[in-house]
N, C-alpha and C positions, 0 to 999 in steps of 0.2 A: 666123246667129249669134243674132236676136233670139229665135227659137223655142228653141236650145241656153239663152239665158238663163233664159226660161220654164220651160223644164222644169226647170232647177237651182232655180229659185225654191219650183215646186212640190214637188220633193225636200227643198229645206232645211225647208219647210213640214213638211213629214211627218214628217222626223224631229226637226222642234220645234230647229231651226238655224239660222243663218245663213249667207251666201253669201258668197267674196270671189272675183268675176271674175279668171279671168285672159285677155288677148290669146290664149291658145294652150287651155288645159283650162279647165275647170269645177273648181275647189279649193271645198270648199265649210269655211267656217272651224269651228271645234270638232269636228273630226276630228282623228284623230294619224293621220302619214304616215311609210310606211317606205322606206328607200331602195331597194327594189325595187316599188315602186310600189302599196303596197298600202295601205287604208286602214281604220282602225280607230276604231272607237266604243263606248265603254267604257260600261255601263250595270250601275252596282255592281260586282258579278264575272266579270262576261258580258262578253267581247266580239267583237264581231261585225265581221268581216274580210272586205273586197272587192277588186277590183282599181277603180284608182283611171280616172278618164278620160283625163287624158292612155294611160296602158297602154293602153287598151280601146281607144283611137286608133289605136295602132300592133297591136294584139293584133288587131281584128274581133272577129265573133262566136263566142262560144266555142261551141264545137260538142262540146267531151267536158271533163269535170273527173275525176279521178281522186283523191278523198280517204284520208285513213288512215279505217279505223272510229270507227264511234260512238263515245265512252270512251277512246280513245287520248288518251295523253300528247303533247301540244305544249309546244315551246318556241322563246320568242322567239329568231330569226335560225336558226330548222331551218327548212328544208322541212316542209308538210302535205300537198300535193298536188302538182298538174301539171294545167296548161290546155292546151288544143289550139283553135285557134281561125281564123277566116275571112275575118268581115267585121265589122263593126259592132254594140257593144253599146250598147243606145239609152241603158240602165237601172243604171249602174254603180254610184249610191249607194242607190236605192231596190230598187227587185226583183233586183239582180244583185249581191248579197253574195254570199260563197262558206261560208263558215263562222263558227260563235257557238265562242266558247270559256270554259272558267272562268278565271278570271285565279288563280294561288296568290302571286302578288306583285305587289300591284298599281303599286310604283315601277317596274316595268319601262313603264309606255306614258308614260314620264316620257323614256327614252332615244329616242322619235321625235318626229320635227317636226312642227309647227305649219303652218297652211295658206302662213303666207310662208314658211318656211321650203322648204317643199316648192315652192310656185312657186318660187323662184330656184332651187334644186335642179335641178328639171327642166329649165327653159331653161337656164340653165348647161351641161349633160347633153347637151341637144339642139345647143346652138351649137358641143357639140366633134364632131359628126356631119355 
């Protein structure tokens, strides 16, 4: 656990963030979370979408990602891709982002959670498993 904290500390570092421990995942705070476990960092109109650690927990190592093209249209609560995965991703806020995107509305990362909000989310989640 004290190496997992390390490493979220040097991740928060990098991306110029904070951290808020949780008992179970790494949430790292000033992220927006979605209820499929993915996690988003808005930087002006860009934003850049990963799967979150808790996910990456139960997901492993993603071994194929399957995205739409370059230039495609996303919207929030579609599909853009498909993971396939194994064992263990070390790197889920730092090197293990899946996609940047433009935002054309930027209230929409208004409609996902916040790092508590997402912790209770997910252990809620998990405790009905």
């Amino acid at each position: 656990m004290a190496s997992r904290l390390l490493w979220a500390s040097r991740v928060a570092s990098y991306l110029k963030i904070s951290t808020c421990p949780s008992a179970f995942s790494i949430v790292i705070k000033d992220l927006k979370y979605a209820n499929t476990h993915e996690w988003v960092k808005v930087d002006g109109s860009t934003a850049t979408i990963g799967i979150t650690d808790h996910a990456q927990d139960h997901l492993g190592d993603v071994v194929y990602i399957a995205l739409l093209e370059v230039g495609s249209y996303v919207k929030q609560g579609k599909n853009f891709g498909a993971v396939e995965s194994v064992k263990v991703n070390a790197s889920p806020f730092e090197d293990g982002w899946i996609v940047k995107v433009k935002s054309s509305n930027d209230g929409e990362v208004n409609s996902l959670m916040d790092s508590e909000q997402y912790s209770k989310f997910y252990e809620e989640e998990d405790a009905k498993h």
